[in-house]
Biopython code that builds the backbone (N, CA, C, O; Angstrom):
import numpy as np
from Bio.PDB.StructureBuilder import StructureBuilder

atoms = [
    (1, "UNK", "N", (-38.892, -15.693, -22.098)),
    (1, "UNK", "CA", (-38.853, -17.000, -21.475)),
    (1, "UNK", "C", (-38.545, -16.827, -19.985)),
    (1, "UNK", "O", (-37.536, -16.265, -19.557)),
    (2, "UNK", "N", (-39.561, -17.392, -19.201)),
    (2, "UNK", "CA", (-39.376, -17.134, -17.529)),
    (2, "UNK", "C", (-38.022, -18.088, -17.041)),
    (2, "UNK", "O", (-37.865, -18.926, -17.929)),
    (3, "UNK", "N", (-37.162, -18.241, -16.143)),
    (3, "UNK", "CA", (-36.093, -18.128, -15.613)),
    (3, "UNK", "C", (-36.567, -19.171, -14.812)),
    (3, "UNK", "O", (-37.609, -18.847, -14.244)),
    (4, "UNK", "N", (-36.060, -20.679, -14.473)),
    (4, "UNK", "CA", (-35.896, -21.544, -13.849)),
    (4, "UNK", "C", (-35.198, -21.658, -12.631)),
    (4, "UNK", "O", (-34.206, -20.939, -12.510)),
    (5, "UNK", "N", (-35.567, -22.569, -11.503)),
    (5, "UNK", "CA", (-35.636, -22.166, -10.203)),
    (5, "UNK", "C", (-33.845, -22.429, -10.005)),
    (5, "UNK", "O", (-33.100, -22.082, -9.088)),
    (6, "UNK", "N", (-33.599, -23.087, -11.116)),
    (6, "UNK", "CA", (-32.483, -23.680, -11.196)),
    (6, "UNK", "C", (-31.360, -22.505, -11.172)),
    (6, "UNK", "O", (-30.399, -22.542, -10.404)),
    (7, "UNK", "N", (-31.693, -21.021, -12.491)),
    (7, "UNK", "CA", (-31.312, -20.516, -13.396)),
    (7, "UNK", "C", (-31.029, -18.947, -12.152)),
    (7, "UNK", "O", (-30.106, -18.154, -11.962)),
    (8, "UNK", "N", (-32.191, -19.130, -11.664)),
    (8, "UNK", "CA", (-31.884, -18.090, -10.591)),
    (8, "UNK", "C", (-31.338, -18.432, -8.934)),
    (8, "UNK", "O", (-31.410, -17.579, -8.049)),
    (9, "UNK", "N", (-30.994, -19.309, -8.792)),
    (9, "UNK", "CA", (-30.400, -20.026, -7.754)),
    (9, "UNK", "C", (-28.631, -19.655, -8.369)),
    (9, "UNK", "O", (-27.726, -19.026, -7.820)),
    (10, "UNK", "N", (-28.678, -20.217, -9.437)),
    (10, "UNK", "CA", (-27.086, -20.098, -9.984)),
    (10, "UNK", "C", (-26.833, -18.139, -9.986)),
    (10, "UNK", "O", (-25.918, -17.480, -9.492)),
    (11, "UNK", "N", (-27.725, -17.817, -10.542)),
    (11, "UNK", "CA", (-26.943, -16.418, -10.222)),
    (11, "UNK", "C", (-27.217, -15.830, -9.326)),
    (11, "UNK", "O", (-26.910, -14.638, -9.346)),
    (12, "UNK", "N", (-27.846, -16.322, -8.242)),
    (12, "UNK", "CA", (-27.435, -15.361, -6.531)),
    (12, "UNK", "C", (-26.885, -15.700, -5.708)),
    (12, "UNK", "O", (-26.854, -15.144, -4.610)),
    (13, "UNK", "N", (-26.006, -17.217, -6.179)),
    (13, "UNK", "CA", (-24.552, -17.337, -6.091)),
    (13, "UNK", "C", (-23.364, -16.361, -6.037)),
    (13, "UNK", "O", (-22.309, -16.611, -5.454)),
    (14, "UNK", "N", (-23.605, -15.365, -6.619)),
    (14, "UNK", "CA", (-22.879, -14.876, -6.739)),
    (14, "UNK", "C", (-23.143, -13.561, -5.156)),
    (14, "UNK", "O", (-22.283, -12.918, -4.555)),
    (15, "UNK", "N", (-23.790, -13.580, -5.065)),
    (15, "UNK", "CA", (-24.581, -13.072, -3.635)),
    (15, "UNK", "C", (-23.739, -13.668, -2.351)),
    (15, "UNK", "O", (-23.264, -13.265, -1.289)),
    (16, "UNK", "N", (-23.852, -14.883, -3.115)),
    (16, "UNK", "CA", (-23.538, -15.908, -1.753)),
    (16, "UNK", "C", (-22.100, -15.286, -1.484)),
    (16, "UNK", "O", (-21.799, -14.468, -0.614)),
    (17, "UNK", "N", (-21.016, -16.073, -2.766)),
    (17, "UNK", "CA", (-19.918, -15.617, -2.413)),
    (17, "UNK", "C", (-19.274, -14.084, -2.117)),
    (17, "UNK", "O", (-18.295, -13.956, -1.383)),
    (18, "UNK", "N", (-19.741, -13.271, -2.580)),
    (18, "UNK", "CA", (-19.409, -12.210, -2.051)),
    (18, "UNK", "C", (-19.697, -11.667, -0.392)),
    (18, "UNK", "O", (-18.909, -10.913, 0.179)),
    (19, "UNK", "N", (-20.838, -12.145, 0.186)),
    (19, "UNK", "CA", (-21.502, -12.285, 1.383)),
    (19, "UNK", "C", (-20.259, -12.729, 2.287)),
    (19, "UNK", "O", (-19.655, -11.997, 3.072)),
    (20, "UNK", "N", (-19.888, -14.651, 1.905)),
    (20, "UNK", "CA", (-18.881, -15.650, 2.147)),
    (20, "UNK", "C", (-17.413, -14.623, 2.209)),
    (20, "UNK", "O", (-16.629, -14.523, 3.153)),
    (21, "UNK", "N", (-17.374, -14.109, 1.223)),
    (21, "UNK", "CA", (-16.094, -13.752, 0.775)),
    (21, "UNK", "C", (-15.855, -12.315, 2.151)),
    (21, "UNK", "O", (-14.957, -12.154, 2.977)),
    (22, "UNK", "N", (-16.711, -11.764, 1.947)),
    (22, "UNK", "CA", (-16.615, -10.503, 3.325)),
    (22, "UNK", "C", (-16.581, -11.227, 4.436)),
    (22, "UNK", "O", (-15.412, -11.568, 4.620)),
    (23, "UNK", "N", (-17.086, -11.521, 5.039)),
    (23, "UNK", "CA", (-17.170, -12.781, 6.442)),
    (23, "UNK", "C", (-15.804, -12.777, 6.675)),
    (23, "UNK", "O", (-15.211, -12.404, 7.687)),
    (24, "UNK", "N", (-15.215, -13.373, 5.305)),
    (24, "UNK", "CA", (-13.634, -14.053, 5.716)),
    (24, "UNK", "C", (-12.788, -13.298, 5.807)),
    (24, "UNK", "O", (-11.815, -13.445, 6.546)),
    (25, "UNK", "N", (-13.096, -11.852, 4.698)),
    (25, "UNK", "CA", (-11.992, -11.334, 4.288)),
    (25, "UNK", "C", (-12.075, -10.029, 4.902)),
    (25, "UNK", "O", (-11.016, -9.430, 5.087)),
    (26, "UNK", "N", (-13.460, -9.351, 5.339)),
    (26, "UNK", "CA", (-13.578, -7.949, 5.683)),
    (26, "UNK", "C", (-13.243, -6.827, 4.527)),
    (26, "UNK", "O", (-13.818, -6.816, 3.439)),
    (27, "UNK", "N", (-12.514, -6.150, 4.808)),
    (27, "UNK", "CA", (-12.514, -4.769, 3.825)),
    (27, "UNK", "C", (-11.083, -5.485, 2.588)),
    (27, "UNK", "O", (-10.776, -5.219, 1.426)),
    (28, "UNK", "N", (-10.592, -6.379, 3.548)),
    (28, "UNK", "CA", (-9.494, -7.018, 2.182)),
    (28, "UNK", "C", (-10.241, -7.985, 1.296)),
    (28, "UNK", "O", (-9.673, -8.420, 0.294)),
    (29, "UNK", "N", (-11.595, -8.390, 1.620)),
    (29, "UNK", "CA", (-12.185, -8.937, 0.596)),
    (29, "UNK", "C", (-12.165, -8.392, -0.960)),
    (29, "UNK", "O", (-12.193, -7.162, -1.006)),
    (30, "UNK", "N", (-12.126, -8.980, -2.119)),
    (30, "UNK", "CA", (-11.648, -8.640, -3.730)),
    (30, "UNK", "C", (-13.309, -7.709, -3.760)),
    (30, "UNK", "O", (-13.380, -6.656, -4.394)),
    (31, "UNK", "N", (-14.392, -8.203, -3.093)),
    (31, "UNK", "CA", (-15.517, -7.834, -3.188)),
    (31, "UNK", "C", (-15.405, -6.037, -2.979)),
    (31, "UNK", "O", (-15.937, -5.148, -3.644)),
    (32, "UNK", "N", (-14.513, -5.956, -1.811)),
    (32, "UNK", "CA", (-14.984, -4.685, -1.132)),
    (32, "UNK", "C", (-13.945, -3.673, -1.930)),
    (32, "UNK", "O", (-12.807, -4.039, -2.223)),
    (33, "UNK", "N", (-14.582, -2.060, -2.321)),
    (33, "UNK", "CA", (-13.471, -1.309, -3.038)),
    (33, "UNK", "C", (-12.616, -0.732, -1.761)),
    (33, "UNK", "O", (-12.728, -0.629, -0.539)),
    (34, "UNK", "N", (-11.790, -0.452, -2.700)),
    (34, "UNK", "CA", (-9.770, 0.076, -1.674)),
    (34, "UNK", "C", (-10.505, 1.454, -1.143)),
    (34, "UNK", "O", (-11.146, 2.252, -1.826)),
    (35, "UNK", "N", (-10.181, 1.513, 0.518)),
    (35, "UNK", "CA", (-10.602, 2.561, 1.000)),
    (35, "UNK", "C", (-12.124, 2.813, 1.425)),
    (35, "UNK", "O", (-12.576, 3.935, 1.650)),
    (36, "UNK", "N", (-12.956, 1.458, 1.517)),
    (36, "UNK", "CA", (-14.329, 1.819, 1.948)),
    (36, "UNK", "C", (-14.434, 1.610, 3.705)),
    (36, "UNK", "O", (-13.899, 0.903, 4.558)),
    (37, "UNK", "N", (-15.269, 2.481, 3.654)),
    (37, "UNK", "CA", (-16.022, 2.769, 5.076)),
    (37, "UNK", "C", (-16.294, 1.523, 5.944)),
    (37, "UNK", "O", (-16.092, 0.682, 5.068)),
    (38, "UNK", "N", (-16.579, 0.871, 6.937)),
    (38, "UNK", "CA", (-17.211, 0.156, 7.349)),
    (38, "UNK", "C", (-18.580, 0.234, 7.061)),
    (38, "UNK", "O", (-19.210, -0.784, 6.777)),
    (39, "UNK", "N", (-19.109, 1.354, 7.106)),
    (39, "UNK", "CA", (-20.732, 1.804, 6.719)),
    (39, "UNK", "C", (-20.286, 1.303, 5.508)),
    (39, "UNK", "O", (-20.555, 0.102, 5.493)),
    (40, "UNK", "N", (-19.788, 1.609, 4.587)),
    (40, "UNK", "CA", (-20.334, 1.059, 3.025)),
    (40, "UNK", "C", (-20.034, -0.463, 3.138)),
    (40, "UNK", "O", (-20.734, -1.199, 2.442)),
    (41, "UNK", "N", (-19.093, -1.021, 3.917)),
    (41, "UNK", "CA", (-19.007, -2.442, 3.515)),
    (41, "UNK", "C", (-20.995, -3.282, 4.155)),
    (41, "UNK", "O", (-21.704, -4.102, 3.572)),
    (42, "UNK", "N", (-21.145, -2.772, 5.095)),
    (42, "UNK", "CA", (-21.752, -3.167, 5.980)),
    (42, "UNK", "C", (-23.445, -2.942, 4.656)),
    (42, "UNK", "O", (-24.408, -3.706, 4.590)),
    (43, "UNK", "N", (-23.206, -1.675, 3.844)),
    (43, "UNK", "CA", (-24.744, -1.787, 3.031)),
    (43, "UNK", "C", (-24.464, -2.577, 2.085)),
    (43, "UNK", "O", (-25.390, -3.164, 1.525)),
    (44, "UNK", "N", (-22.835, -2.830, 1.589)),
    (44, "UNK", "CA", (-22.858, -3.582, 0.214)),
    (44, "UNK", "C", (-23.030, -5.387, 0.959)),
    (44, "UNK", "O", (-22.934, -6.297, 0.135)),
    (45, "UNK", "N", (-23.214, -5.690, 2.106)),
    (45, "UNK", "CA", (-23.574, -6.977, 2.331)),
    (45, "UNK", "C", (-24.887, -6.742, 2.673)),
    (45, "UNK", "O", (-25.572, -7.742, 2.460)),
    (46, "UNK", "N", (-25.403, -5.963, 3.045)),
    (46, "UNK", "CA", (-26.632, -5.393, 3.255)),
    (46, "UNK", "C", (-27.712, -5.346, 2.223)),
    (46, "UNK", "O", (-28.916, -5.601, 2.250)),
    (47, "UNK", "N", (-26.637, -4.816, 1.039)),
    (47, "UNK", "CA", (-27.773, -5.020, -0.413)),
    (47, "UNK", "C", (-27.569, -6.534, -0.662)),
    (47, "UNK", "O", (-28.199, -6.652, -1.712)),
    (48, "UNK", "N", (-27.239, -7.393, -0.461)),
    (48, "UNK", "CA", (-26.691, -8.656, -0.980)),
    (48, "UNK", "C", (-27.589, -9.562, -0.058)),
    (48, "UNK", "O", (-28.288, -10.453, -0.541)),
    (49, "UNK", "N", (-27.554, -9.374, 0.896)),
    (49, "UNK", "CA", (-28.530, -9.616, 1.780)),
    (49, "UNK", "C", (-29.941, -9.744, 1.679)),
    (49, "UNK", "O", (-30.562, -10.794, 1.842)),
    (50, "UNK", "N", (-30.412, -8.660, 1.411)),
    (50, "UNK", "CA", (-32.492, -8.516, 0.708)),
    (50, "UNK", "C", (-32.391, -8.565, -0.567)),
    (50, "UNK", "O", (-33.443, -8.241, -1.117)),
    (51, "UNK", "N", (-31.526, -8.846, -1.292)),
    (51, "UNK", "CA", (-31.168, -9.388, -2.950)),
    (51, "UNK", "C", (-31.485, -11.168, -2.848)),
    (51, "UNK", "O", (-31.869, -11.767, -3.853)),
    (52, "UNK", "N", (-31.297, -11.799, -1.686)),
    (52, "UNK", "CA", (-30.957, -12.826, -1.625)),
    (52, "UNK", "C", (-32.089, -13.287, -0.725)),
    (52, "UNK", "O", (-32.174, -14.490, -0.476)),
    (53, "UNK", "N", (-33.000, -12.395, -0.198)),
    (53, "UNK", "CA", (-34.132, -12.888, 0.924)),
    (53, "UNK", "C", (-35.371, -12.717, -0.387)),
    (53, "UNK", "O", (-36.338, -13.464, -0.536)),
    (54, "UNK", "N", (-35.005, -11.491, -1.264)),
    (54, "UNK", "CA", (-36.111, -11.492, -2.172)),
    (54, "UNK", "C", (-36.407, -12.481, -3.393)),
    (54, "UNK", "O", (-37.450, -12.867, -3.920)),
    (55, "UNK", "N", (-34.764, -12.782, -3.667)),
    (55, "UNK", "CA", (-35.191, -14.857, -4.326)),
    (55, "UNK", "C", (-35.871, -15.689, -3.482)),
    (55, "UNK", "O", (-36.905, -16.271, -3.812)),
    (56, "UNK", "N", (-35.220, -15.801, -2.144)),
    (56, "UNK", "CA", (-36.262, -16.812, -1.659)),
    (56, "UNK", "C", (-37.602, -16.672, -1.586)),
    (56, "UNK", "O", (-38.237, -17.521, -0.960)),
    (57, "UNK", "N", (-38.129, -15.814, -2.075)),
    (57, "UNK", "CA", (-39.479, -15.843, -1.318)),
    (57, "UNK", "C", (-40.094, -15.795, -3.141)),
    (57, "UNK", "O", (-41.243, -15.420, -3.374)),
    (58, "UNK", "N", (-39.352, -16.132, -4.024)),
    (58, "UNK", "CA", (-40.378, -16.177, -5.517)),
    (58, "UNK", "C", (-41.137, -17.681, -5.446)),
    (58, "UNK", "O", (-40.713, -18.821, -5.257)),
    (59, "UNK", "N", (-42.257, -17.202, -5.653)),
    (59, "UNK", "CA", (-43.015, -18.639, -5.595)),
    (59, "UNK", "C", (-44.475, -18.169, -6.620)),
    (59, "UNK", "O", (-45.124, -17.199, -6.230)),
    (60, "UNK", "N", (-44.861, -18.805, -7.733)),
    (60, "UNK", "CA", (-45.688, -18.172, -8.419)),
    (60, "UNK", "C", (-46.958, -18.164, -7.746)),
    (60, "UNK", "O", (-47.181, -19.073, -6.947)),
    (61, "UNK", "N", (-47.891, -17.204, -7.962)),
    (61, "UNK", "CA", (-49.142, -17.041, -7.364)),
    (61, "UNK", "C", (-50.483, -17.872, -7.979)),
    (61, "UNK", "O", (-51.641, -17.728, -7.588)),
    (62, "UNK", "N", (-50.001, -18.806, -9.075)),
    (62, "UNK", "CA", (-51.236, -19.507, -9.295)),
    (62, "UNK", "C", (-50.123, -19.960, -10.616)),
    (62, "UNK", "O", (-48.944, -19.722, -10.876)),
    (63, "UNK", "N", (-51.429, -20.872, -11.361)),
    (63, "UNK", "CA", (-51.266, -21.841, -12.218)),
    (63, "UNK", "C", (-50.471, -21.335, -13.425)),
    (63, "UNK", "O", (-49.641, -22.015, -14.028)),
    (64, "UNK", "N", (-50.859, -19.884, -13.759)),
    (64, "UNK", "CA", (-50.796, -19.495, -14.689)),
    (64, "UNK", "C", (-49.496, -18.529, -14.796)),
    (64, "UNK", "O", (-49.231, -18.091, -15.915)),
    (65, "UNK", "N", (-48.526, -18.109, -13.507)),
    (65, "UNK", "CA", (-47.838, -17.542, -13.341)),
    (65, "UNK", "C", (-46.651, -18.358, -13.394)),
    (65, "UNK", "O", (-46.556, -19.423, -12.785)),
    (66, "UNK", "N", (-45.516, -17.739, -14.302)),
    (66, "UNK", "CA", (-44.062, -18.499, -14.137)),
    (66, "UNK", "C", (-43.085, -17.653, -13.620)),
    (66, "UNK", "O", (-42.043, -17.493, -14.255)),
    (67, "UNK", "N", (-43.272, -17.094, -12.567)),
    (67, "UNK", "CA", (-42.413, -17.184, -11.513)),
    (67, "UNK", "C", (-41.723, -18.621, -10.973)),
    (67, "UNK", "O", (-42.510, -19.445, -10.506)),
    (68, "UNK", "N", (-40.682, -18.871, -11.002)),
    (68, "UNK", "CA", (-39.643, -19.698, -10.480)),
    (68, "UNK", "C", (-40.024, -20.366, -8.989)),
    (68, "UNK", "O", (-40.055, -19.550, -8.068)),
    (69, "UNK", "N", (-40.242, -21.403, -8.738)),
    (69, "UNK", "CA", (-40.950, -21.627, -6.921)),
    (69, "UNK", "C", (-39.661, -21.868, -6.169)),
    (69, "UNK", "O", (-39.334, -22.925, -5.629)),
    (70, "UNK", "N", (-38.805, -20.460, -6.223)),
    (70, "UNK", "CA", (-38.078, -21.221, -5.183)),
    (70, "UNK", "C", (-38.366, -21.676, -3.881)),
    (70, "UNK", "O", (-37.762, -22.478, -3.168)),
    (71, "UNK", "N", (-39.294, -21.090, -3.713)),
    (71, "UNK", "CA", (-39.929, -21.471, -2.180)),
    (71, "UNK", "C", (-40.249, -22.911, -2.291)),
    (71, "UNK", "O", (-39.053, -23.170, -2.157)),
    (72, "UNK", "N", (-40.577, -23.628, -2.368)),
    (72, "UNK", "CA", (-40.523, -24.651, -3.098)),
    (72, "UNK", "C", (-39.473, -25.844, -3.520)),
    (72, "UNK", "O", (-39.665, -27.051, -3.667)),
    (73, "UNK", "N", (-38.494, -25.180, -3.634)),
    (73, "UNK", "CA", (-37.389, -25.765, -4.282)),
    (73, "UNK", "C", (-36.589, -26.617, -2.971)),
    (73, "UNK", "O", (-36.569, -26.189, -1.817)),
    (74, "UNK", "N", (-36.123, -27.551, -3.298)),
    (74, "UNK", "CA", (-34.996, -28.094, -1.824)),
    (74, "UNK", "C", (-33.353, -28.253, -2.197)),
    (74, "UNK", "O", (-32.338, -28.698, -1.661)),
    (75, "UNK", "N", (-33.744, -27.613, -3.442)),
    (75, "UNK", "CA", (-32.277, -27.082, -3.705)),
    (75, "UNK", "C", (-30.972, -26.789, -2.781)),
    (75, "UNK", "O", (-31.047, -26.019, -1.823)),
    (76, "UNK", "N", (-29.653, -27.523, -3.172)),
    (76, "UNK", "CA", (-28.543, -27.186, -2.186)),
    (76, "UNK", "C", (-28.240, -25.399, -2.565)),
    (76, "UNK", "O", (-28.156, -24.719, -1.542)),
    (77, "UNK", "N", (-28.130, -24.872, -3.464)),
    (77, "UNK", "CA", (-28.234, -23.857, -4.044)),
    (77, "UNK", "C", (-29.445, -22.992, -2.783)),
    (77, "UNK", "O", (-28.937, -21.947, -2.377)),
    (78, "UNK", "N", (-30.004, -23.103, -2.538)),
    (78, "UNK", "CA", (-31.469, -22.300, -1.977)),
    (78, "UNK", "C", (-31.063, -22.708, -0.517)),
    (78, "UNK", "O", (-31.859, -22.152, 0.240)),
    (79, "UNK", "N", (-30.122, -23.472, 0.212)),
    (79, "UNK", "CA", (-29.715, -23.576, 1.722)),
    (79, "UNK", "C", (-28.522, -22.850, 1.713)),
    (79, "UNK", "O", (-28.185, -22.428, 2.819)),
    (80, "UNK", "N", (-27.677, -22.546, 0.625)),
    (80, "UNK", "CA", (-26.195, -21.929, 0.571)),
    (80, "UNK", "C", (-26.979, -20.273, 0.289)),
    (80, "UNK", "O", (-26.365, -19.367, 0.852)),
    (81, "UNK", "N", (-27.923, -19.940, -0.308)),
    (81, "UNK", "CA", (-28.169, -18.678, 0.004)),
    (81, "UNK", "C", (-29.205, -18.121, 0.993)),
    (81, "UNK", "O", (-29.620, -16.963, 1.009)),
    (82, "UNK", "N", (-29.583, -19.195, 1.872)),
    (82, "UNK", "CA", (-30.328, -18.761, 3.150)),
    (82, "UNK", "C", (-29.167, -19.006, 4.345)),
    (82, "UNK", "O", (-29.092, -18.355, 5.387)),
    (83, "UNK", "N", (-28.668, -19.625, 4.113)),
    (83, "UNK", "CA", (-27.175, -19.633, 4.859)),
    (83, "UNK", "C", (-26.295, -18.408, 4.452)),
    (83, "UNK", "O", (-25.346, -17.939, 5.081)),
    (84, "UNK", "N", (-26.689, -18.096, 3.553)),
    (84, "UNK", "CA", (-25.539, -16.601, 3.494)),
    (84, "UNK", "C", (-26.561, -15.395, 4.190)),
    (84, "UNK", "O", (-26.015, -14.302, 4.338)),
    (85, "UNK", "N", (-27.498, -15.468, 4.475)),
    (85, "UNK", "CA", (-28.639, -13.965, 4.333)),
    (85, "UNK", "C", (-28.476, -14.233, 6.074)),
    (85, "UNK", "O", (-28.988, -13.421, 6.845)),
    (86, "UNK", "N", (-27.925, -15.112, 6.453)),
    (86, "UNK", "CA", (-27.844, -15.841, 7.961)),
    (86, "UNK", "C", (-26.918, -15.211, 8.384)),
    (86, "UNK", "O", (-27.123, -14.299, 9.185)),
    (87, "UNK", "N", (-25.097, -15.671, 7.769)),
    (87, "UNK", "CA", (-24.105, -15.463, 7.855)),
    (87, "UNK", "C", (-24.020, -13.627, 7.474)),
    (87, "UNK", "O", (-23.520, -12.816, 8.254)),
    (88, "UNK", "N", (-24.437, -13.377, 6.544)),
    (88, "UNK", "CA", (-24.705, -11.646, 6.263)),
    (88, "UNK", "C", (-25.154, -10.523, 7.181)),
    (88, "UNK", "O", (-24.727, -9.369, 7.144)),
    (89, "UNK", "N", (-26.040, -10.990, 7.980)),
    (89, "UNK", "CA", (-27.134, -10.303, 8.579)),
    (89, "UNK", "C", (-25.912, -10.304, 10.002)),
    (89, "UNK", "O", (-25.480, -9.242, 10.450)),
    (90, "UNK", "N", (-25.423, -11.896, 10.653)),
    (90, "UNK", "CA", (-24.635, -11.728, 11.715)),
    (90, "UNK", "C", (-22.994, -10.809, 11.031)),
    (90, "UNK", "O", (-22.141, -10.373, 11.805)),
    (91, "UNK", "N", (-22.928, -10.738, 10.101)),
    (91, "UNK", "CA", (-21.578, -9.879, 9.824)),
    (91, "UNK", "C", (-22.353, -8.524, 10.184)),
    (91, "UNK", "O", (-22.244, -7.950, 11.268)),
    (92, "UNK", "N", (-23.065, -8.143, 9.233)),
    (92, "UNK", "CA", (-23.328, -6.323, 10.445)),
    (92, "UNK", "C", (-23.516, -6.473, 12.039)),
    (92, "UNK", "O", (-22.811, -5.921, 12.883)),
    (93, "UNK", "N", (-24.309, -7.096, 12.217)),
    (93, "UNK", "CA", (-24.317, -7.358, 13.643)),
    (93, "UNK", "C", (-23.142, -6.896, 14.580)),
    (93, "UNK", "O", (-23.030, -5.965, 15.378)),
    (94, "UNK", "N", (-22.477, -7.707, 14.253)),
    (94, "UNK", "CA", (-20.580, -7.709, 14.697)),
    (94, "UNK", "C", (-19.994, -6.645, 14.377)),
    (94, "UNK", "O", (-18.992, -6.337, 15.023)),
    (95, "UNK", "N", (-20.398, -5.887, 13.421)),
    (95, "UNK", "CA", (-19.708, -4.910, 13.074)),
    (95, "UNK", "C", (-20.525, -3.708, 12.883)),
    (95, "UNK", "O", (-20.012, -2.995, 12.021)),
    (96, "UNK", "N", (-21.425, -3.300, 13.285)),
    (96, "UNK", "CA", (-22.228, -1.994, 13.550)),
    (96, "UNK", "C", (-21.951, -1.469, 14.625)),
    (96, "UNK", "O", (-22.511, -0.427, 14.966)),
]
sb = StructureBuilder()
sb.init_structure("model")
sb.init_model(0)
sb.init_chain("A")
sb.init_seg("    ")
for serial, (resi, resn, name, xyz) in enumerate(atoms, 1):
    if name == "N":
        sb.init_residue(resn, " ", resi, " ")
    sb.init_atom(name, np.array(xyz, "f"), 0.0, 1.0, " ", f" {name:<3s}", serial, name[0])
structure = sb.get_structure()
């Protein structure tokens, strides 16, 4: 059963907040492990980051495809994780 635009919005939430959660918290974020690098914090928002650019861009290729449209979607869910890939991208920035 293909996965609703709804269904995958809710779990890259979890993207979001961890993204959110570094921003605020840096290496004391619950996200980040005891003793990491700046380089590792910087890829683990980094993977969270094109985890979260590659939902946005599911949009099925025709009639017959059920891919999820988030592209498509005007979901508050789908502005809170283009707002994080925003907020993500300026955290390395700042910190590279």
């Amino acid at each position: 059963m293909a996965q609703t635009v709804s269904e995958v919005l809710t779990a890259a939430i979890d993207s979001v907040n961890l993204i959110n959660d570094v921003n605020t918290n840096g290496s004391d974020s619950d996200y980040v492990q005891e003793g990491a690098t700046q380089t590792e914090i910087n890829d683990l928002v980094d993977r969270n980051v094109r985890h979260l650019e590659t939902i946005l861009q599911y949009a099925p290729v025709d009639s017959d495809d059920d891919t999820p449209n988030v592209v498509g979607s005007s979901s508050s869910k789908k502005t809170d994780c283009s707002n994080a890939v925003t907020t993500g991208k300026a955290y390395i920035s700042a910190n590279s």
